[in-house]
C-alpha positions in Angstrom: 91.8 36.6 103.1 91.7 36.1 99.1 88.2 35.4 99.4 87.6 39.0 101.7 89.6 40.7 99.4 88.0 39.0 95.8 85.1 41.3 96.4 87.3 44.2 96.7 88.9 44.1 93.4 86.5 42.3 90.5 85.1 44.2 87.8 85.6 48.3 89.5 83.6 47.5 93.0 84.9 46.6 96.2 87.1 49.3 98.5 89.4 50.0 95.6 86.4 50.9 93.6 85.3 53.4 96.5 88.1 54.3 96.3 88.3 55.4 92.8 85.1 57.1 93.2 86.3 58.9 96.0 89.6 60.0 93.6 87.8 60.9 91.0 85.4 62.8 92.6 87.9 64.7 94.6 89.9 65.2 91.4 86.8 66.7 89.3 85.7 68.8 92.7 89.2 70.2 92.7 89.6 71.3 89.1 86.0 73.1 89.6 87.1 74.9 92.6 90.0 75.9 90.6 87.8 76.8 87.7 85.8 78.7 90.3 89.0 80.4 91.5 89.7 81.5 88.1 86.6 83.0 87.5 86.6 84.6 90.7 90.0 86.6 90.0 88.8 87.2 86.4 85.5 89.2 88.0 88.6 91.1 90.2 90.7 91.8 87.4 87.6 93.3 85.5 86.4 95.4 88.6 89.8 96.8 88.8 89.7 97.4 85.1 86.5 99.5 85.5 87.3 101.6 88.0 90.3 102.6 86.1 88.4 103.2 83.3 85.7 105.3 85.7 89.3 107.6 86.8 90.4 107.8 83.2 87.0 109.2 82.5 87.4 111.9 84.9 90.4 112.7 83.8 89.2 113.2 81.1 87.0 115.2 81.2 89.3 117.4 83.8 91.9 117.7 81.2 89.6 118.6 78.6 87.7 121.2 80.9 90.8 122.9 81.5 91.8 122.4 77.9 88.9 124.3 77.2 89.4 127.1 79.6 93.1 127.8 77.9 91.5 128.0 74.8 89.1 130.6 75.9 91.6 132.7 77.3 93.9 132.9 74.1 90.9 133.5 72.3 90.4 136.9 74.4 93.6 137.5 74.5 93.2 137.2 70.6 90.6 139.7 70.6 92.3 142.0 72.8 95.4 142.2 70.1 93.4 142.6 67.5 91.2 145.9 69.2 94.8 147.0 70.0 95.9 146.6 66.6 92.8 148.3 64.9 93.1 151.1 67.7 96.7 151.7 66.8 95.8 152.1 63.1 93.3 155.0 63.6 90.3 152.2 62.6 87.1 152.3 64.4 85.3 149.1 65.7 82.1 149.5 62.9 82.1 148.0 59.9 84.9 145.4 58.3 86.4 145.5 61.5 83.9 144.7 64.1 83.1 141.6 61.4 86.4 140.3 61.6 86.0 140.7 65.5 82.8 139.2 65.8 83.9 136.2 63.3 87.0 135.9 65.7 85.2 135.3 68.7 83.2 133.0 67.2 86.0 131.4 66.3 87.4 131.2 69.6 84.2 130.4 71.3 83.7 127.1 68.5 87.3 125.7 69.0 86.2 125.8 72.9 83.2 123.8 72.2 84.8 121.3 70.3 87.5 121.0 73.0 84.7 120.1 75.2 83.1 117.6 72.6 85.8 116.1 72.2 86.6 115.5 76.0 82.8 114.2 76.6 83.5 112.0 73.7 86.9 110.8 75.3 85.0 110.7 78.0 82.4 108.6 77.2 84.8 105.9 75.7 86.0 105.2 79.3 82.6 104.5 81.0 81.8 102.6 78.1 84.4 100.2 78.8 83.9 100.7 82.4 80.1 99.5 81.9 81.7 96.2 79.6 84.5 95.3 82.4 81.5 95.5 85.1 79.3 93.3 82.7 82.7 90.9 82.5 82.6 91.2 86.7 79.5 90.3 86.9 79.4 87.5 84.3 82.5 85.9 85.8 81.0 86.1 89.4 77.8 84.2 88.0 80.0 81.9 86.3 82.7 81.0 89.7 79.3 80.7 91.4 77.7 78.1 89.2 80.7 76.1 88.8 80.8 75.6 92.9 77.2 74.8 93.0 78.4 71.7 90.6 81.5 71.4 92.6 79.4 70.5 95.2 76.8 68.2 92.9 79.8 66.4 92.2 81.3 65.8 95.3 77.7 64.9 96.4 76.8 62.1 93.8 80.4 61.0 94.2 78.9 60.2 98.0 75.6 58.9 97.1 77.6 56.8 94.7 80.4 55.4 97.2 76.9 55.1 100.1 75.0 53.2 97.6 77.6 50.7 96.7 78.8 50.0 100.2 74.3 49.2 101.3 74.2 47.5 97.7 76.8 44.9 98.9 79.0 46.1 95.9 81.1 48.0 98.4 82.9 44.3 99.0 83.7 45.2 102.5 83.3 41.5 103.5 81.1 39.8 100.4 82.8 36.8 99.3 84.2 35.9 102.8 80.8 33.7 103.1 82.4 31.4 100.0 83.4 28.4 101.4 
């Protein structure tokens, strides 16, 4: 039986070294697959992150719309006090005072814009990071799928390996037993 089993043992061959291939193989496919798994959750985590980032775009851009819309109306309001003022001091609207009107509704009218500027800008931010946590997704997803195409080289040669030692006569399933 020594003699069965001295193939098995010497210098890494035999079943034992089968069966380290078969280990080691099995070890490296697993830690790829979990690699794989990683990079798989990363790619969900960063499509979760964009669509937030799509919503707190729109938000945004609500908000700022209806930011916009409150300004508007105090600045009428605005110029409705001020006609009420000038009427209730004998003025006319000619003149200084239809300046100071005009240059007051301007007023109003640019602090509206820049409400809405400011809201596209905000805006804008958010898809940008949306369009970078999409990129992330999709780099991840190309990544998990690339490390189980090796996961599957691996546990392949590990295989073609064990195959080619067992038809070699390295396998030591029964060289040596001839001895004697």
């Amino acid at each position: 039986m020594a003699t069965a089993l001295g193939g098995m043992g010497g210098g890494g061959g035999g079943i034992f070294g089968m069966l380290g291939q078969i280990f080691q193989a099995q070890g490296q496919m697993a830690a790829m697959q979990q690699s794989a798994s990683n990079a798989r959750a990363e790619a969900q985590a960063a499509d979760y992150n964009a669509q937030v980032a799509r919503q707190n775009a729109t938000l945004a851009r609500q908000q700022f719309a209806e930011e916009e819309r409150r300004q508007r109306i105090r600045g009428a309001k605005d110029m409705g006090r001020l006609r009420a003022a000038y009427g209730a001091s004998g003025l006319t609207l000619e003149g200084s005072p239809m300046d100071v009107l005009e240059e007051s509704a301007a007023t109003a009218e640019l602090d509206a814009l820049t409400i809405r500027h400011r809201g596209e800008l905000e805006a804008m931010g958010f898809e940008r990071e949306a369009q970078l946590s999409e990129f992330r997704a999709r780099n991840a997803r190309s990544q998990a799928s690339a490390i189980s195409r090796q996961a599957g080289l691996v546990g392949l040669s590990g295989l073609v390996g064990m195959a080619s030692s067992v038809l070699t006569g390295g396998g030591g399933l029964g060289g040596g037993a001839s001895a004697g």
